[in-house]
ZAVOZA-837752 format. One record per residue (C-alpha): residue number from 1; residue in one letter; x, y, z. Coordinates in Angstrom, 2 decimals. Each point is the difference from the previous one (the first is absolute). Example, Ala and Ser with C-alpha at 12.3 -4.5 7.8 and 13.67 -1.06 7.14 Angstrom:
% ZAVOZA-837752
PT   k r       x       y       z
PT   1 A   12.30   -4.50    7.80
PT   2 S    1.37    3.44   -0.66
//
This chain:
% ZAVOZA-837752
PT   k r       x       y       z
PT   1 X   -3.37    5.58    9.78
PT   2 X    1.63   -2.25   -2.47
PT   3 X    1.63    1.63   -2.81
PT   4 X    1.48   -2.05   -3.13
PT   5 X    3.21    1.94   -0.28
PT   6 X    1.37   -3.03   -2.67
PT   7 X   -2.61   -1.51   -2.85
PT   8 X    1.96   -2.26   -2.01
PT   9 X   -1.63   -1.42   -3.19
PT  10 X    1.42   -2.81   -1.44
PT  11 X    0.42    0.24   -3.75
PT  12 X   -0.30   -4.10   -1.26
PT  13 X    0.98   -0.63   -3.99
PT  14 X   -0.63   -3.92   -1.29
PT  15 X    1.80   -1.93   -2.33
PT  16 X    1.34   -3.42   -0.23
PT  17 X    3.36   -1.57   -1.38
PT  18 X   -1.52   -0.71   -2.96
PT  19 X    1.76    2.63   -1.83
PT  20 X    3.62    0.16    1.29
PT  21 X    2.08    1.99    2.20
PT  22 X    0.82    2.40   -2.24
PT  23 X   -3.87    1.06   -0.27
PT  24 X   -0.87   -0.41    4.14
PT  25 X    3.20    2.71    0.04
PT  26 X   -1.74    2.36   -2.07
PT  27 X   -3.71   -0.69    1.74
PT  28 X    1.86    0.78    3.29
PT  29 X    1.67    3.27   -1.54
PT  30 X   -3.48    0.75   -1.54
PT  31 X   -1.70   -0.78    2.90
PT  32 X    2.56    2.11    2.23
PT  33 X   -0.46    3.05   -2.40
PT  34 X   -3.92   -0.14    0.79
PT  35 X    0.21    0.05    3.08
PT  36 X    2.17    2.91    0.38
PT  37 X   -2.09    1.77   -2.28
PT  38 X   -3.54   -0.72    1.62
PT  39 X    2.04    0.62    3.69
PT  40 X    0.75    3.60   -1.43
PT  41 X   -3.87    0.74   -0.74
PT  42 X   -1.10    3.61    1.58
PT  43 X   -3.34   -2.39    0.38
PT  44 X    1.50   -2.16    2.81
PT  45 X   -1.40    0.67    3.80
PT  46 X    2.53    1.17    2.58
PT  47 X    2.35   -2.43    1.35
PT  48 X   -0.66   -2.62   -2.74
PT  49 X    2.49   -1.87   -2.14
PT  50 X    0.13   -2.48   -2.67
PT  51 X    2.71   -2.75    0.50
PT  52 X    0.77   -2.04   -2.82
PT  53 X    0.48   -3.46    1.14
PT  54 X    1.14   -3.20   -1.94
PT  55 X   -1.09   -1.57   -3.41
PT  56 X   -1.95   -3.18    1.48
PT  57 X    0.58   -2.59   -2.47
PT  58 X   -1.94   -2.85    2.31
PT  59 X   -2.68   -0.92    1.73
PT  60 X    2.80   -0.38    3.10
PT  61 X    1.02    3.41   -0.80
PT  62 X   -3.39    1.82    0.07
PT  63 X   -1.61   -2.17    3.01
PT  64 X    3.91    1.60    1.97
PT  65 X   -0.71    3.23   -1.13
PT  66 X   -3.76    0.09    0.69
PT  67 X    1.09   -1.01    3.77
PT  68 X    2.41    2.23   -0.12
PT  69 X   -2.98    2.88   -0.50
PT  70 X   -1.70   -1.66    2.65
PT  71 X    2.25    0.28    2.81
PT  72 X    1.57    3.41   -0.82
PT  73 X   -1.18    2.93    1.93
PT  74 X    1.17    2.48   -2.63
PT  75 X   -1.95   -1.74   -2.90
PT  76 X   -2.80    1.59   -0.39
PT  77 X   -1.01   -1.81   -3.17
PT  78 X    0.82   -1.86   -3.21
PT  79 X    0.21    1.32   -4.03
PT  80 X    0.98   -2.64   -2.24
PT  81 X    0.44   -0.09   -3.97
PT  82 X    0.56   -2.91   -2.43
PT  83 X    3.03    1.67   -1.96
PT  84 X    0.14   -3.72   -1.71
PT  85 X   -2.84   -2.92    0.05
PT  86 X   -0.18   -1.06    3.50
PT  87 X   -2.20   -3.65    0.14
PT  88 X   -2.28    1.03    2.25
PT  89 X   -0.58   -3.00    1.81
PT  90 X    3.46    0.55    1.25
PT  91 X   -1.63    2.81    2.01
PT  92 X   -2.83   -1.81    1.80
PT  93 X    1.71   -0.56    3.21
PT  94 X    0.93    2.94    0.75
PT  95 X   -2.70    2.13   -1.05
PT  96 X   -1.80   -2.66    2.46
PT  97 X    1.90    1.42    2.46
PT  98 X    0.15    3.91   -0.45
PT  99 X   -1.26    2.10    2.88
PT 100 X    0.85    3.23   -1.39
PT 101 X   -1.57    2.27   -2.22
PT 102 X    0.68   -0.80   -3.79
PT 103 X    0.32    1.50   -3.62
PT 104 X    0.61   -1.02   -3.34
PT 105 X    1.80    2.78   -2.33
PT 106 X   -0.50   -1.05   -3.56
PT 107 X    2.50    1.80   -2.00
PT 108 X    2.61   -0.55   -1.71
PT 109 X    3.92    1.31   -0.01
PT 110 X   -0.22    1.99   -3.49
PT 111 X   -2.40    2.44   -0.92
PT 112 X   -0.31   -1.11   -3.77
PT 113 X    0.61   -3.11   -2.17
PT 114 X    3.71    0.65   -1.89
PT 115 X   -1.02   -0.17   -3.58
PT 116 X    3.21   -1.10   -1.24
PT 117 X    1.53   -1.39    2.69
PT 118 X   -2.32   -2.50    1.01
PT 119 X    0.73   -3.64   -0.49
PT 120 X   -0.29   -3.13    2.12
PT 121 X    2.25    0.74    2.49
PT 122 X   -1.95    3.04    1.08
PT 123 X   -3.13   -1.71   -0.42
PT 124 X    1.31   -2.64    2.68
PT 125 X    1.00    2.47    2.51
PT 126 X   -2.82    2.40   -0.19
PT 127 X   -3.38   -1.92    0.60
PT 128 X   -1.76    1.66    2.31
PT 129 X   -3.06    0.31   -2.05
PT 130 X   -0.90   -3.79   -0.04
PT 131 X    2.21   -0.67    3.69
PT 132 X   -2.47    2.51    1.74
PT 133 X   -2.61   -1.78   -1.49
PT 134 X    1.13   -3.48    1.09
PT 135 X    0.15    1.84    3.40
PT 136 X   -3.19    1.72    0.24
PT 137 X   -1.35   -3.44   -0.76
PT 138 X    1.21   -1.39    3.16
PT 139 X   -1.18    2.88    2.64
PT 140 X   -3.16   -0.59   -1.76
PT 141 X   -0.49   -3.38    0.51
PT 142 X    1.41    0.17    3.35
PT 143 X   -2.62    2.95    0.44
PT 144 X    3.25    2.30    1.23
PT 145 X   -0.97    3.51    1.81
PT 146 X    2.33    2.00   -2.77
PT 147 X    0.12    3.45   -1.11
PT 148 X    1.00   -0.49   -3.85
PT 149 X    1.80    3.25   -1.41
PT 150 X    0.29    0.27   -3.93
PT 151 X    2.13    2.13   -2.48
PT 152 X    3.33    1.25   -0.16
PT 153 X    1.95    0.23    3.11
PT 154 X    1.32    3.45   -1.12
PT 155 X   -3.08    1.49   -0.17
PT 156 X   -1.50    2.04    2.67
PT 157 X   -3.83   -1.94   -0.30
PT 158 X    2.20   -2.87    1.42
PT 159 X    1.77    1.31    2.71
PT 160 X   -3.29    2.06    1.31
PT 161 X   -1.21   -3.29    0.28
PT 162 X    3.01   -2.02    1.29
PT 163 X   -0.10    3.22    2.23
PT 164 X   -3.79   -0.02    1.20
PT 165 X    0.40   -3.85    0.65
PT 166 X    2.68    0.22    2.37
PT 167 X   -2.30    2.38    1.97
PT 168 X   -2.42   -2.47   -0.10
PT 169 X    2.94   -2.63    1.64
PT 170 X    1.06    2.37    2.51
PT 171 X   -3.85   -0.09    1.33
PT 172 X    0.48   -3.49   -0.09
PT 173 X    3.10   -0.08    1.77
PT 174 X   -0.95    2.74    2.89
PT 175 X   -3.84   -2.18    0.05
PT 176 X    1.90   -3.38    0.80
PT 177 X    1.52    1.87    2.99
PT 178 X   -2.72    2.25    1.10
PT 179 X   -1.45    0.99    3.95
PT 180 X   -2.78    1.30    0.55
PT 181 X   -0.58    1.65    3.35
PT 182 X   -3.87    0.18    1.42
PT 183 X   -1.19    2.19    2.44
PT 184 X   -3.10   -1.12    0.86
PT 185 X   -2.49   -1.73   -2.23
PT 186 X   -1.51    1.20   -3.12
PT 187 X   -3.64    2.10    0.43
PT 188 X   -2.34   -1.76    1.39
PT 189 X   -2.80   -0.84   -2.42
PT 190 X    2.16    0.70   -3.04
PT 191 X    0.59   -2.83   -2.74
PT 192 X    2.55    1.02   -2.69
PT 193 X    2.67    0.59    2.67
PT 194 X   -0.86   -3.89    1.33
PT 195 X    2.60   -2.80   -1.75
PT 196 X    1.29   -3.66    0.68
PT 197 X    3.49    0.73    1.41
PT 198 X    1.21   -2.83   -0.12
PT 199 X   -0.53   -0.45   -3.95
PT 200 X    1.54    3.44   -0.14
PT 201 X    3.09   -1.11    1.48
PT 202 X   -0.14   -3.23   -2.12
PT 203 X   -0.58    2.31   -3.46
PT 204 X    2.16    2.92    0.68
PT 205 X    2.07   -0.80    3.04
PT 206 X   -1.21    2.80    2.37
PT 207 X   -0.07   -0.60    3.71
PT 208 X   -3.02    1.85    1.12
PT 209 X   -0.07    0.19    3.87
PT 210 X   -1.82    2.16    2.76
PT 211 X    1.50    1.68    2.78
PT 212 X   -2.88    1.69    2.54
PT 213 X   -0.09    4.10   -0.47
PT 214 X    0.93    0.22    3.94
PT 215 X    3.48   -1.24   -0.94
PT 216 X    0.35    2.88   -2.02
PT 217 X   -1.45    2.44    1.87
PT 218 X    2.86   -1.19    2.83
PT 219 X    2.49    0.42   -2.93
PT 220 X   -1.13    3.35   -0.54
PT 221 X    0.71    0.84    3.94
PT 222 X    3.63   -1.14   -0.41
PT 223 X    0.86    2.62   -2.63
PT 224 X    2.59    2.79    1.72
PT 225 X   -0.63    3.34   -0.73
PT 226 X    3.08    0.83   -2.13
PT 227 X   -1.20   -2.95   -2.77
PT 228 X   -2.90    2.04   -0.31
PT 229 X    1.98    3.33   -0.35
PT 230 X    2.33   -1.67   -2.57
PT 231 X   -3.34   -1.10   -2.04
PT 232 X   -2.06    3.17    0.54
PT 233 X    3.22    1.65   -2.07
PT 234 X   -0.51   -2.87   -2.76
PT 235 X   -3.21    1.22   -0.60
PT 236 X    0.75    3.66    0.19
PT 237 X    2.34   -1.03   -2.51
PT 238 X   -2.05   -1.67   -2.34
PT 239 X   -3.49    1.51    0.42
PT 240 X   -1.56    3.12    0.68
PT 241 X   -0.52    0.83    3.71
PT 242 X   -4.43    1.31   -0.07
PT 243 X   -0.98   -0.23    3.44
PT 244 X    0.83    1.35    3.51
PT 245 X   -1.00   -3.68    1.74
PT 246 X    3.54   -0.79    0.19
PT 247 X   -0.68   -2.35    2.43
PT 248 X   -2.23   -2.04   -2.32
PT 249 X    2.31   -0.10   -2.26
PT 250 X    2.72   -1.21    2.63
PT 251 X   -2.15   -2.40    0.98
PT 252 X   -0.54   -1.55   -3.84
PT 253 X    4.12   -0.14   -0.23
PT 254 X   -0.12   -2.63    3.55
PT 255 X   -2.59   -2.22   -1.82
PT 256 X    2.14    0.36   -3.05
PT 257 X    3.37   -1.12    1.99
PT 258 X   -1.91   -2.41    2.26
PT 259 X   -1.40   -1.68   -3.31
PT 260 X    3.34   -0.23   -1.61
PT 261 X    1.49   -1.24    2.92
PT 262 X   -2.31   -2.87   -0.12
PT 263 X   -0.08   -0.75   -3.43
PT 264 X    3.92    0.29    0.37
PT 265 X   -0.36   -2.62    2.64
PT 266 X   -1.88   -2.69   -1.51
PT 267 X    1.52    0.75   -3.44
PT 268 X   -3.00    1.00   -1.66
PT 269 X   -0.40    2.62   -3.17
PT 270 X   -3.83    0.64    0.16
PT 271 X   -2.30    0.63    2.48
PT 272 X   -3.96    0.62    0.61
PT 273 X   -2.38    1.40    2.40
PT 274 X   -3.62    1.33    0.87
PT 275 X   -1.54    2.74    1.47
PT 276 X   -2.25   -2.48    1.93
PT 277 X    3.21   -1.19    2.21
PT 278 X    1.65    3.36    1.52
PT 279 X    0.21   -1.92    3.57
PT 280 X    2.46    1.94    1.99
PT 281 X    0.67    2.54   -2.71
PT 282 X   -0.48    4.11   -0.28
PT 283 X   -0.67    0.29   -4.12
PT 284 X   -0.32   -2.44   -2.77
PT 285 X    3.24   -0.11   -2.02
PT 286 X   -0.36    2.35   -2.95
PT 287 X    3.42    2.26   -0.40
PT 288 X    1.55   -3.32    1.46
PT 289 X   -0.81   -2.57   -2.29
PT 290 X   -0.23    2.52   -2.64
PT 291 X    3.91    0.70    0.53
PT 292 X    0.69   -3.69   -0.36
PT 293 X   -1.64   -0.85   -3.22
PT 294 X    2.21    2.82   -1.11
PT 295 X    3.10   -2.25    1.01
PT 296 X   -0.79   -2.96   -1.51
PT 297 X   -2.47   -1.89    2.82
PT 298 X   -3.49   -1.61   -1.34
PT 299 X   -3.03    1.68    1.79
PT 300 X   -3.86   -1.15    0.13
PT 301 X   -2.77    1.62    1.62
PT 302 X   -2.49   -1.75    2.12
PT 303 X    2.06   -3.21    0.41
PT 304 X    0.43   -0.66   -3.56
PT 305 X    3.34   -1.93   -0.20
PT 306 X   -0.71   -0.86   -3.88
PT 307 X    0.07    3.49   -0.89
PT 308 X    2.59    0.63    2.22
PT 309 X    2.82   -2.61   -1.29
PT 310 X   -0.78    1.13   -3.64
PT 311 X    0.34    2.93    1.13
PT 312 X    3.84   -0.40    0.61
PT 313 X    0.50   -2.52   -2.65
PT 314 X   -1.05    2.48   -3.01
PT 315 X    2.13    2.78    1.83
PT 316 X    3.04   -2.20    0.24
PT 317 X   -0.56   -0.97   -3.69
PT 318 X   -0.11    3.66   -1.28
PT 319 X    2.28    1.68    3.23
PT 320 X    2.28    1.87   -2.09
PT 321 X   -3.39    1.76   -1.26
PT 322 X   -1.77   -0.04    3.07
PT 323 X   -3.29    1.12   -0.49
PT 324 X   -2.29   -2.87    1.27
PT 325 X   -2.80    0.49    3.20
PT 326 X   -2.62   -1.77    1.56
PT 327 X   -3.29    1.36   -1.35
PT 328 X   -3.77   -0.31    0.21
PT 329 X   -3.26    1.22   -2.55
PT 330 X   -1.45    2.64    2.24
PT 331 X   -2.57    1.73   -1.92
PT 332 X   -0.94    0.78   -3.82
PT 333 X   -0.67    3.29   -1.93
PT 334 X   -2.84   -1.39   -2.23
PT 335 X    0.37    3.07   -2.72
PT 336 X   -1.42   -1.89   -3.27
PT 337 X    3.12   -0.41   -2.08
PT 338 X    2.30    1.60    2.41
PT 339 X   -0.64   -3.18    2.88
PT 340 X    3.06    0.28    2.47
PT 341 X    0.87   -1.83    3.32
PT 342 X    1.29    1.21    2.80
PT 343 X    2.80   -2.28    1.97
PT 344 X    0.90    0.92    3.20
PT 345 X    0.06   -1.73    3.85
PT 346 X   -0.97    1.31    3.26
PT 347 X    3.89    0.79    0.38
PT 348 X    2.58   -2.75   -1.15
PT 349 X    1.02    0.84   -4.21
PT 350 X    2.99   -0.01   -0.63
PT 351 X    1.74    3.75   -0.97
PT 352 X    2.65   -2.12   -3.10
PT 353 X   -2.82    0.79   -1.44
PT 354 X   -0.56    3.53    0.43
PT 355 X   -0.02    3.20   -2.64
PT 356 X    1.88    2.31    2.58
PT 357 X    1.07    0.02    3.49
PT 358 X   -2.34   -1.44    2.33
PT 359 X   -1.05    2.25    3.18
PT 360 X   -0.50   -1.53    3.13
PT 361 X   -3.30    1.35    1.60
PT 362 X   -2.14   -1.08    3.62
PT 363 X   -3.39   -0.87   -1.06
PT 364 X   -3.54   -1.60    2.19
PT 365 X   -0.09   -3.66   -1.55
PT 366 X   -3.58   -0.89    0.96
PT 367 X    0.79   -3.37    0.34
PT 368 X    2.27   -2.49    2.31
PT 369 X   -0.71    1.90    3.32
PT 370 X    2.95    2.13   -0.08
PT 371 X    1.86    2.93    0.74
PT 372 X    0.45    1.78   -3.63
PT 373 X    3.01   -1.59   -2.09
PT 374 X    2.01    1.45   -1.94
PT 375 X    0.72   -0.72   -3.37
PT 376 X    1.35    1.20   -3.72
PT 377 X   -2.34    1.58   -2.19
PT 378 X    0.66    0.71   -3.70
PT 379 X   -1.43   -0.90   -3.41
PT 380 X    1.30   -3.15   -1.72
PT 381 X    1.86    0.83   -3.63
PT 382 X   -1.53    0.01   -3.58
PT 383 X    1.05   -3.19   -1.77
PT 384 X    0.00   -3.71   -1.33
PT 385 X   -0.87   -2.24    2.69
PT 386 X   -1.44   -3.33    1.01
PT 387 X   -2.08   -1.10    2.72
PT 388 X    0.72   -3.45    1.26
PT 389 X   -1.80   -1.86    2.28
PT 390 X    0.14   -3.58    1.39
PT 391 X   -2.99   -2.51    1.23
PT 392 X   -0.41   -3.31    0.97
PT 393 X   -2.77   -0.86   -2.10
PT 394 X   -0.14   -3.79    2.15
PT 395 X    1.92   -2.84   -0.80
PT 396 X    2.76    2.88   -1.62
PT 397 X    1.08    3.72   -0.19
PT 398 X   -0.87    1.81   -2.94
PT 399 X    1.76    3.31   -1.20
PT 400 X   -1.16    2.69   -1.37
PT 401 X    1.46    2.93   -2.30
PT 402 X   -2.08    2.83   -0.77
PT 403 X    1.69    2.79   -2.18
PT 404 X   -0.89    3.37    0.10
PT 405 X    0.75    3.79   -0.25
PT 406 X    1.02    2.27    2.98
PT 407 X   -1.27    3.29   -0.10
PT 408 X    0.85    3.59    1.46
PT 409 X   -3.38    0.19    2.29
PT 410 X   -2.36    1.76   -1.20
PT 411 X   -0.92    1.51    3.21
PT 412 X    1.76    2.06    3.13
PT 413 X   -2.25   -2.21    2.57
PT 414 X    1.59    2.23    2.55
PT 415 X   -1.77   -1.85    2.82
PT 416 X    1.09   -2.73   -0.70
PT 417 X    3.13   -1.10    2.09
PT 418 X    1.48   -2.77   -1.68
PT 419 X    2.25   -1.04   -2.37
PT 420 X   -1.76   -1.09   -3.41
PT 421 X    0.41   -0.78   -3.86
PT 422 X   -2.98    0.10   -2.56
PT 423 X    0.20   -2.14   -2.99
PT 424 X   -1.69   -1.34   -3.59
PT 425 X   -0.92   -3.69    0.27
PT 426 X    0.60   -1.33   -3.54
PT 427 X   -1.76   -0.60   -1.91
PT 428 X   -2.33    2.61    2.23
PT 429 X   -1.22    0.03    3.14
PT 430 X   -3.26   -1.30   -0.27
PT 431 X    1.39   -3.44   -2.46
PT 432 X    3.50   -0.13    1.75
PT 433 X   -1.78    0.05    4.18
PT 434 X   -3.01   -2.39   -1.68
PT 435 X    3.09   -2.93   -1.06
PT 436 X    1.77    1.06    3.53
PT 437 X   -2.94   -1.54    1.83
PT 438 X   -0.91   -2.50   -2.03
PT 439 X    3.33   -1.29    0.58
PT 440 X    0.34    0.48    3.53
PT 441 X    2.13    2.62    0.09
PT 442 X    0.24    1.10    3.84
PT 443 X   -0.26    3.73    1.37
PT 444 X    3.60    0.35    0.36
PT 445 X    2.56   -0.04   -2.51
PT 446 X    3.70    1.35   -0.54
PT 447 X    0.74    2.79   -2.29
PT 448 X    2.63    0.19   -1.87
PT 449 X    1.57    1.95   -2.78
PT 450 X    2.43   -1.99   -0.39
PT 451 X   -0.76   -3.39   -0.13
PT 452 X   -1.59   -1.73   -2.78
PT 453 X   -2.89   -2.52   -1.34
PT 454 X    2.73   -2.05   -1.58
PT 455 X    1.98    0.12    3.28
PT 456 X   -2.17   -1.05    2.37
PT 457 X   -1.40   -3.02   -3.09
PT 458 X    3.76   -1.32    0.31
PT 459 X   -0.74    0.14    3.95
PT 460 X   -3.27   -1.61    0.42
PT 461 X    1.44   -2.40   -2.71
PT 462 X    2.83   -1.13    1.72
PT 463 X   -1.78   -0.40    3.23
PT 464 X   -2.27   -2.30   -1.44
PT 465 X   -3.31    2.23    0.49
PT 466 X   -2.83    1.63   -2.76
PT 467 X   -0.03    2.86   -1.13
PT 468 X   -2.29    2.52   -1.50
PT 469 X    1.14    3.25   -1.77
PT 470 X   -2.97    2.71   -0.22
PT 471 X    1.26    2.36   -3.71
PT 472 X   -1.44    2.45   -2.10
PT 473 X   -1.38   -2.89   -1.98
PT 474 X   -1.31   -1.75    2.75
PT 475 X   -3.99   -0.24   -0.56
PT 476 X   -2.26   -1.76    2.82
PT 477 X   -1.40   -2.69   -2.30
PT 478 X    3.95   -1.21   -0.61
PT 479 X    0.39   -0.17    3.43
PT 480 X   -2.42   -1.96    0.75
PT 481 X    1.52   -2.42   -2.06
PT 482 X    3.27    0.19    1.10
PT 483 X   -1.27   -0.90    3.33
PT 484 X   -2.36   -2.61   -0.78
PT 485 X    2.77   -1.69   -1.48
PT 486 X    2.53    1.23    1.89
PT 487 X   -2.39   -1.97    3.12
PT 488 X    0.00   -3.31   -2.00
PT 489 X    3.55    0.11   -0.62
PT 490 X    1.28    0.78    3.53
PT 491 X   -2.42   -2.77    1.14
PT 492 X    1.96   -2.81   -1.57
PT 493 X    3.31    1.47    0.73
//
């Protein structure tokens, strides 16, 4: 699995030599003092930094740098600021050429205007409220994919949002290099799990290939005895042992190395599968792929490799938080006023996102054909969350954000062996699932506490696809609207 151990974002400041060297000295200073300060935000992602490069002064200068960003494996994305006034047509060929994710701060160095000490001199060097505009005019006529970030870099509104944004680039950057193992095909007869490949790949950069179930089921043959010992302890170690069918729980931990080992292989970080392909194969992976998603990898149910990239891409953006799974809208409780639903799978979610330590337990499946798998079983956590989801609507991929409220279920369902999560669609279950349909929005989703509607905007945004957020405001005549001419607008993109 690929793991961005190094995210590098490039801090840019414009000027010109207009104004002298004594002033591009104290935009660089300024400019350096920024950057150490927004570097040192609490609200920066694991292994992210912000590098303050040069004061670009030319069109020469910002078509290098831009380049620069290109090629550079670190650089996971650009911030610039116009300290000074920065002719923005000096900016047009690079910004022609910029392949990586991009934000405009619009701040300036000092908090307040000096009262008394303000004079010409100052007004010359600090100009960032008519530079940034000069700017912003520019991205928009060059209709730029930018995040713009306003207010005082000191504040913490600002660096949340410089914060959530480089989330947003890290999906980007993990996207662009992106495998997706298939075992199988999708269900057969199913639609929402269906997609153009190929435009995937061309949109978000995911190679999405098939390799037959009887290749892993030879896999799972090669595993030696003491890997599965060394596993079986893993679990011990991290979940709660309730069965006596060790040996189906033996036999998840070879799928789960045999899986690995081929996603290892081929360099992949997500993979899918469905209960209708078991060819050569004892039990359908539950425990197994469970086990995975906990470590990072993308999973989707019944060959559905959409679900199963994002998946790993909203993990990777929130993985120190961890608390994302693959998820599907089982059932409702219909309760007038108290309308719940109840997410859960027939196995695979994901225990990140667990209230307590999940139990391993041996249970019938009454589906696939199959011995009994095993699998974790616990309830999901009370909380925040979103449910994401992504389609291809035809002719493009639309994404969709629904927020909602996580609940402490309201019932034992002690015969119910799985792993689930009941939740509040906003702005309630009957309004919030009516807008889900209307806009398409597939049967499974990832959960995630972590991750959020502005997030996964900046995402969809820099990947060049719609997107449709689902609030407690959200009413189905809106909606409607949005989509109608959300339709004519994609049409003559």
């Amino acid at each position: 699995m690929i793991d961005f151990k190094n995210n590098e974002f490039w801090f840019v400041v414009g000027s010109q030599y207009l104004y002298g060297e004594a002033t591009l000295r104290q935009v660089a200073n300024d400019a350096e003092k920024i950057a150490a300060g927004l570097g040192a935000s609490e609200f920066l992602p694991a292994d992210c930094k912000i590098v303050c490069k040069q004061v670009v002064k030319t069109a020469e200068e910002i078509t290098r740098i831009v380049k620069e960003a290109n090629y550079n494996d670190d650089c996971a994305g650009i911030i610039v600021w116009m300290h000074t006034f920065s002719p923005s047509k000096m900016w047009i060929n690079g910004l022609s050429l910029l392949q990586k994710p991009y934000l405009h701060l619009h701040t300036q160095f000092g908090r307040n205007i000096p009262d008394l000490e303000i004079d010409m001199d100052f007004m010359n060097l600090h100009q960032s409220a008519h530079g940034d505009r000069e700017h912003g005019f520019i991205d928009a006529r060059m209709r730029s994919a930018r995040k713009i970030v306003v207010g005082y870099w000191q504040d913490e509104p600002v660096r949340q949002k410089i914060g959530s944004w480089m989330r947003s680039a890290i999906g980007f950057r993990v996207s662009k290099r992106l495998k997706v193992v298939r075992f199988g095909d999708n269900m057969r007869e199913v639609a929402v799990t269906e997609g153009d490949k190929v435009e995937a790949q061309l949109k978000f950069g995911w190679q999405v290939n098939t390799w037959p179930v009887g290749s892993l089921a030879e896999e799972i043959s090669k595993v030696a005895e003491p890997e599965v010992d060394d596993l079986f302890k893993d679990y011990e170690n991290s979940y709660e042992v309730n069965t006596d069918d060790i040996e189906s729980v033996r036999y998840q931990a070879k799928m789960e190395i045999a899986i690995k080992r081929i996603l290892e292989r081929e360099g992949a970080s997500a993979f899918c599968n469905t209960f209708q392909d078991l060819y050569g194969m004892d039990q359908l992976p539950g425990l197994a792929s469970q086990h995975l998603m906990s470590l990072g990898y993308g999973f989707g149910a019944e060959g559905d490799w959409k679900i199963s990239a994002l998946t790993h891409i909203v993990k990777q953006m929130t993985k120190d938080r961890s608390d994302a799974s693959f998820m599907e809208d089982y059932t409702y409780d219909l309760e007038p006023g108290k309308e719940l639903c109840l997410g859960a799978h027939m196995l695979e979610v994901c225990p990140s996102i667990a209230s307590g330590k999940a139990k391993i337990e041996v249970h019938p499946l009454g589906i696939g054909d199959r011995n009994p798998p095993a699998r974790l079983v616990f309830e999901g956590k009370a909380g925040k969350a979103v449910l994401i989801t992504l389609i291809d609507i035809g002719g493009r991929f639309r994404l969709i954000v629904h927020d909602v409220e996580a609940v402490t279920p309201t019932l034992k369902m002690p015969s119910l062996p799985v792993a689930r999560v009941m939740w509040r669609p906003e702005p309630d279950l009957l309004v919030g699932t009516h807008c889900w349909i209307l806009a398409g929005g597939a049967h499974h989703s990832v959960l995630s506490y972590s991750a959020t509607a502005e997030m996964m905007e900046d995402w969809a945004e820099m990947m060049g696809i719609e997107f449709v957020h689902i609030t407690k405001d959200t009413t189905v005549e809106n909606l409607k609207q949005q989509l109608f001419f959300s339709d004519l607008a994609w049409k003559l993109k």
